[in-house]
C-alpha positions in Angstrom: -33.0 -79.4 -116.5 -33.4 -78.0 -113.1 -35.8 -74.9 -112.3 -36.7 -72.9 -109.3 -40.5 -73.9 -109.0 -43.4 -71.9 -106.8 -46.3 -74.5 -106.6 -48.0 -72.3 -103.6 -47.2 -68.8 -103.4 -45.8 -67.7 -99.6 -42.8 -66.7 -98.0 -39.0 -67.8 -99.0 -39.7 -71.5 -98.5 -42.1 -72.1 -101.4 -39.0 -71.6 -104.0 -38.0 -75.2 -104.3 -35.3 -76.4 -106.7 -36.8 -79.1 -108.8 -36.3 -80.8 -111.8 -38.4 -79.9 -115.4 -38.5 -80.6 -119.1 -36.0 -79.3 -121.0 -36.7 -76.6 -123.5 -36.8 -76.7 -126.8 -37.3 -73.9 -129.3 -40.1 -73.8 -131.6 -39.8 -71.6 -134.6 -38.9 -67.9 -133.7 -37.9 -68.4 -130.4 -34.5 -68.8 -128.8 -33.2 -70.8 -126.0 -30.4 -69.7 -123.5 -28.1 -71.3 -120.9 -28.5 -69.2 -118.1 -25.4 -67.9 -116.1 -27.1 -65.8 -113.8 -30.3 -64.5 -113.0 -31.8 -61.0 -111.7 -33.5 -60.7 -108.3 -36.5 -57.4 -108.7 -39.3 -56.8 -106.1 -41.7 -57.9 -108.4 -40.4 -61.3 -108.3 -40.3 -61.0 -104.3 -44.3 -59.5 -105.1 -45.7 -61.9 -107.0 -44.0 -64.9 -105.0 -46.5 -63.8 -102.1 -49.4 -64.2 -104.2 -49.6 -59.9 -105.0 -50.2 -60.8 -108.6 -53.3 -62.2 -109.0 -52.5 -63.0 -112.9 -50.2 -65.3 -111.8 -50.7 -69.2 -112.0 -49.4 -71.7 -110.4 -47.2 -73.4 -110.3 -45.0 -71.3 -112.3 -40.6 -70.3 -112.6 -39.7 -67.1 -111.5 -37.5 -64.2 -112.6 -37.6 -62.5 -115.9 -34.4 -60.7 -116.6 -31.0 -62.9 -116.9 -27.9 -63.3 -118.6 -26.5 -66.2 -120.0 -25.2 -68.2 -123.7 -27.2 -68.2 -126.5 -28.0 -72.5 -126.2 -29.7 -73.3 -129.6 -31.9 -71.6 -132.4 -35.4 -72.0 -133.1 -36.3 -71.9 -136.9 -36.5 -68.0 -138.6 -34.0 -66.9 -136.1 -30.4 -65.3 -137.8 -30.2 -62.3 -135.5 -27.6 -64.6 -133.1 -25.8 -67.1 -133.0 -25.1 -70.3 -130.9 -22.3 -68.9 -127.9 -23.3 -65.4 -128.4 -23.1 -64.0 -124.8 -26.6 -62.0 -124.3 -28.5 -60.2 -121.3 -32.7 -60.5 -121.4 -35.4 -58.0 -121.6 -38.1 -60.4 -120.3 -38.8 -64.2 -121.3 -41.0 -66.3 -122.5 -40.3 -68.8 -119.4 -39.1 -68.0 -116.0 -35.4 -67.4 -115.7 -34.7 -68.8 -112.0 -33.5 -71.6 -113.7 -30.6 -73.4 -116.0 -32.4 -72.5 -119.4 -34.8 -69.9 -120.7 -36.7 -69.3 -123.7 -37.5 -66.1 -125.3 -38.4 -64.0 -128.4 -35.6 -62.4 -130.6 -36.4 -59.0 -129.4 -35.9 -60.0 -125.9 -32.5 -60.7 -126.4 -29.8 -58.5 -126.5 -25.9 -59.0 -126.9 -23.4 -58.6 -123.9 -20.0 -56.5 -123.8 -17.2 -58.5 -122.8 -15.8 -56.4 -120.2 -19.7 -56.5 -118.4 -20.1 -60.3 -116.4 -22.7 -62.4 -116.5 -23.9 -61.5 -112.9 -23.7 -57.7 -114.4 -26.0 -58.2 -116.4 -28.3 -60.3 -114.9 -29.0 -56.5 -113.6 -29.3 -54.7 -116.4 -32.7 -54.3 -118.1 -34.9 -54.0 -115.1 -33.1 -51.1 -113.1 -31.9 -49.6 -116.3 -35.0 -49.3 -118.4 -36.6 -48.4 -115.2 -34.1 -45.5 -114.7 -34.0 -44.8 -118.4 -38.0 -44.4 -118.3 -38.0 -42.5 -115.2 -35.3 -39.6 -116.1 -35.6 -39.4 -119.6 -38.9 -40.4 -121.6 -41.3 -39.6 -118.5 -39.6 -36.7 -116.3 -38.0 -35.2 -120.1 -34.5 -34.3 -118.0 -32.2 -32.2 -120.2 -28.4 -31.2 -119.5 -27.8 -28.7 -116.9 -30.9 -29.6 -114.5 -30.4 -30.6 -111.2 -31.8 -34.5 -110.2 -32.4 -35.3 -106.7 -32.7 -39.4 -106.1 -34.3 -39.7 -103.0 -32.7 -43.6 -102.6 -29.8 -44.1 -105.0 -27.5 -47.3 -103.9 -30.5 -49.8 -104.7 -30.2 -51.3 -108.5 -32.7 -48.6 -110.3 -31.3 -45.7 -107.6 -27.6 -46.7 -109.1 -28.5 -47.0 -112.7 -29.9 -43.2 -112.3 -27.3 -42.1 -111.3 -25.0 -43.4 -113.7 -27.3 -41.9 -116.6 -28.2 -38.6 -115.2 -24.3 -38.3 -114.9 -24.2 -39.0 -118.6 -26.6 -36.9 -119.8 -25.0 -33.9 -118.4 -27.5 -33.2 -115.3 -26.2 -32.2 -111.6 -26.7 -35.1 -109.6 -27.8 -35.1 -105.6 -28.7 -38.8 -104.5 -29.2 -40.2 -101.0 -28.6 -43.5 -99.0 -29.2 -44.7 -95.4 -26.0 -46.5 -94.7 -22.1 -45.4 -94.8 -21.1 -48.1 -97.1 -24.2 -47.0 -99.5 -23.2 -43.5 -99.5 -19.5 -44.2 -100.5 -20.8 -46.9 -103.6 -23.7 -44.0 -104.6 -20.4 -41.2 -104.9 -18.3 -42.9 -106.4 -20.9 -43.7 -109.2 -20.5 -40.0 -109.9 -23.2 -38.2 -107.4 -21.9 -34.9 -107.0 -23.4 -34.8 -104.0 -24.8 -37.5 -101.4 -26.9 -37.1 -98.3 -28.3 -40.0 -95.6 -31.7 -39.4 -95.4 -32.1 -41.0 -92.1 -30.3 -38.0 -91.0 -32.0 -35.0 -89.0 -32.0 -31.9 -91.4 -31.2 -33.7 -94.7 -34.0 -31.9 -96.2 -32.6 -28.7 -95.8 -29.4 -29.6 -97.0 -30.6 -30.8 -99.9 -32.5 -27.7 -100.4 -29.7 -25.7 -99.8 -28.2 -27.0 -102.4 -30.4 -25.6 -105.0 -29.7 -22.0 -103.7 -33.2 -22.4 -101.8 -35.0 -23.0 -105.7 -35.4 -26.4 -105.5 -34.6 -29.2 -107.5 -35.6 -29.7 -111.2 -36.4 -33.4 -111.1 -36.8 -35.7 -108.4 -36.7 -39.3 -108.7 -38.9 -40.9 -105.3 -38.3 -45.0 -104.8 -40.7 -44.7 -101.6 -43.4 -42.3 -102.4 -45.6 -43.6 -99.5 -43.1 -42.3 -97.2 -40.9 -38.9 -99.0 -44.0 -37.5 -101.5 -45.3 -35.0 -99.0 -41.6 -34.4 -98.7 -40.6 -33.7 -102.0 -43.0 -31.0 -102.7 -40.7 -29.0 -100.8 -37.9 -29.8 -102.7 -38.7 -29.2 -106.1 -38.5 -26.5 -108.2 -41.7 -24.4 -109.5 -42.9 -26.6 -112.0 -40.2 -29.3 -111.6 -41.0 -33.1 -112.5 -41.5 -35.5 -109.5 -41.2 -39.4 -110.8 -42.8 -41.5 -108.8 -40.3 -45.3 -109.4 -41.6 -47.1 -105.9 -44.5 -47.2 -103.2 -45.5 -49.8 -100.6 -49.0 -48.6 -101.1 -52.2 -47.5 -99.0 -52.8 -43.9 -98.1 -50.8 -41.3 -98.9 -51.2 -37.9 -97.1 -50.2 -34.5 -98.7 -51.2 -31.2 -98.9 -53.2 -30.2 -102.6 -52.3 -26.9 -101.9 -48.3 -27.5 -102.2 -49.2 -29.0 -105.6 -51.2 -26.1 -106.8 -48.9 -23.8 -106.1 -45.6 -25.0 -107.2 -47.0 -26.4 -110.0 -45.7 -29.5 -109.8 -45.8 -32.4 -112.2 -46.4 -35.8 -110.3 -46.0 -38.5 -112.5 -45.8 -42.3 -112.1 -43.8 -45.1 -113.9 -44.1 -48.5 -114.8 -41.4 -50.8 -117.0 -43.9 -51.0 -119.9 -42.8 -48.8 -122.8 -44.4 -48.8 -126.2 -42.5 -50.7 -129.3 -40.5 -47.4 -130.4 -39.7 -46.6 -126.3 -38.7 -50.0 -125.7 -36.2 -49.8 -129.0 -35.3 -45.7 -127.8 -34.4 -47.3 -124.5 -32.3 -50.3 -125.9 -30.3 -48.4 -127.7 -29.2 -46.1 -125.2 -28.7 -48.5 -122.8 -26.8 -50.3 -124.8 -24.2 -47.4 -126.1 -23.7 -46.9 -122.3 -22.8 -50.6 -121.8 -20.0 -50.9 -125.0 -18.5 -47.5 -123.7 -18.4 -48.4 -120.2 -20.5 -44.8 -119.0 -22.6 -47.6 -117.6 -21.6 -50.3 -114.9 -24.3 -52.3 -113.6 -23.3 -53.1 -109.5 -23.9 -56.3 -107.7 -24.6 -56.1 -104.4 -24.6 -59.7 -103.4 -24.7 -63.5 -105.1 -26.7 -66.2 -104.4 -26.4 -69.8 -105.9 -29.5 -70.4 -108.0 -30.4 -73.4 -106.1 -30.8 -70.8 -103.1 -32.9 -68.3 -104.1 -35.1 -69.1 -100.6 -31.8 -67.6 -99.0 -31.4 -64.6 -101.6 -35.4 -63.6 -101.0 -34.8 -63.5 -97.3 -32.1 -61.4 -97.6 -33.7 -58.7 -100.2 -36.4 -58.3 -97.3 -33.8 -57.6 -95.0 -31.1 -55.8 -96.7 -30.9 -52.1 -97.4 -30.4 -50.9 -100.9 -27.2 -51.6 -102.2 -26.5 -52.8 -105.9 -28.7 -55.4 -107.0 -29.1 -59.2 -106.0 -28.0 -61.9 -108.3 -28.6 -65.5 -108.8 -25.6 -67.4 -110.3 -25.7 -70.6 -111.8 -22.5 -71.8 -111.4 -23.1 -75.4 -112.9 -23.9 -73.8 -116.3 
C-alpha cells in the first residue's frame, strides 16, 4: 500500500508519498480502505516538529472516512463494506488503509460523502465540546462565534442552531459570510470591519452575549470581555500562543467564566458526544462542508494551502484510487 510518510518534520515538502506494508488486523482491531482523509491544524502542528511526542518517521492524519476493508478477530460490531467515518486511529490516515479500534469507528449516512466525513469528528466533537459539555449552552441564549466559516466555526453553528440558541457568527471574506448564513446564523458580521464590535453588541440590546465561542484568543480575548454578558461563558477553541494582554479587572467585574478546550473527552463524554453527533448526521440538522480537495498523493499542496487560505469549510484529502 501507499502512505503519506514524514521522515523529518519541516515545511510542506517533508510529506512524501511512499510505499509501506500493508495492514493487517490483529484481533480487536479493524482495517479500513480509506476514501478520504481530514486536514486539522494539529496535523499542520505536529508536521513542523510542535509535538515533541511525536516520532519519526510516522503517517499523518487521524480522522477519515472510508470502507470497512477486513475484520480483526472479536470484532461483530461491522461488517466488511460498511461505509464508516473515524474518531481517531490506531495508524495514520494520510494514506490508502488505516487501522483502528471498534470504538473508533462509526457508521456513515448515505446521503453524507466520503469527503463529508472525512470532516466530521474533529470539528464536530470540537464544537460539540465547546458549546455544550464545557460552556453548558441552553435554548434561548445568545452565542457569538468570533470565526465561523472554518470547519469547527461551521459545525457550531449548525449545532447551536439545533439546540435552539440565537446565533451571531463572524467571517473575514464575502464568500465566508454568505456559506456562515446560510448554515443558519441569524446574524453574520466581518470582523475585519471597523465597528463590528459594536454591532455585535448592539445586538444584545447593549447586555451582551451569553456564550462566546473565540478560535483566536491571542488576538479577540481582551475583546470579548466586552461582549459578554455578566457572567456569560467565554470558550476558548484556538490560540497561536505567547502573551496574551487583558485587563483582570474586566474579568472581575463581569464575572466572566474563561474556559479552555481540548478534543479529549472522558469515556461517557466521548459516547454523550457520538451520539449526538450522530442523530444530527442521519437527520440531516448537520452537514459537514468542504471547503476544498486535494489528491492524497498531494497533501504537500493541501498543507500549503491551509497556511494560506482563510477559513472556509474544511480541507480534504481524497483518495481517488481506492
Amino acid at each position: 500500500m501507499k502512505s503519506i510518510r514524514i521522515n523529518a518534520f519541516g515545511g510542506p515538502k517533508v510529506l512524501q508519498w511512499e510505499k509501506v506494508p500493508d495492514l493487517t488486523p490483529q484481533s480487536g482491531q479493524i482495517l479500513i480502505r480509506i476514501r478520504a482523509a481530514g486536514l486539522n491544524p494539529a496535523d499542520v502542528l505536529c508536521r513542523g516538529g510542535g509535538n515533541p511526542a511525536q516520532s519519526l518517521p510516522y503517517t499523518p492524519g487521524t480522522e477519515e472516512a472510508g470502507i470497512v476493508e477486513e475484520l480483526g478477530g472479536g470484532v461483530y460490531q461491522f461488517k466488511v463494506g460498511d461505509r464508516v467515518y473515524l474518531s481517531g486511529a490506531i495508524t495514520g490516515t494520510c494514506a490508502e488503509m488505516a487501522l483502528c479500534e471498534p470504538m473508533q469507528v462509526h457508521l456513515l449516512p448515505r446521503h453524507i460523502s466520503f469527503a463529508q466525513g472525512a470532516g466530521i469528528s474533529v470539528a464536530y466533537g470540537t464544537a460539540f465540546r465547546s458549546l455544550i459539555q464545557r460552556a453548558h449552552a441552553r435554548a434561548g441564549e445568545s452565542v457569538f462565534i468570533h470565526g465561523g466559516s472554518g470547519g469547527v466555526g461551521i459545525a457550531a453553528v449548525q449545532l447551536a442552531r439545533a439546540h435552539g440558541l440565537e446565533v451571531t457568527a463572524t467571517s473575514s471574506t464575502p464568500e465566508g459570510r454568505e456559506l456562515v448564513r446560510a448554515q443558519g446564523a441569524h446574524h453574520v458580521l466581518d470582523h475585519t470591519a471597523a465597528g463590528y464590535l459594536d454591532q455585535a453588541r448592539e445586538l444584545t440590546a447593549g447586555q451582551g452575549f451569553d456564550v462566546i465561542l473565540e478560535m483566536k484568543a491571542d488576538l479577540n480575548l481582551a475583546h470579548d470581555l466586552h461582549l459578554i454578558r455578566r457572567r456569560g461563558r467565554i470558550v476558548v477553541i484556538g490560540a497561536s500562543g505567547g502573551a496574551l494582554e487583558i485587563n483582570s479587572l474586566d474579568i472581575m467585574h463581569s464575572e466572566v467564566i474563561i474556559l479552555g478546550v481540548v478534543l479529549s473527552p472522558s469515556k461517557a463524554e466521548a459516547a454523550q458526544m457520538v451520539a449526538a453527533i450522530d442523530a444530527g448526521l442521519a437527520s440531516g440538522v448537520l452537514q459537514p462542508v468542504v471547503g476544498r480537495e486535494f489528491p492524497l498523493a498531494d497533501a504537500a499542496q493541501a498543507h500549503t494551502h491551509a497556511a494560506q487560505a482563510r477559513g472556509f469549510g474544511r480541507i480534504v484529502l481524497v483518495n481517488p484510487g481506492s
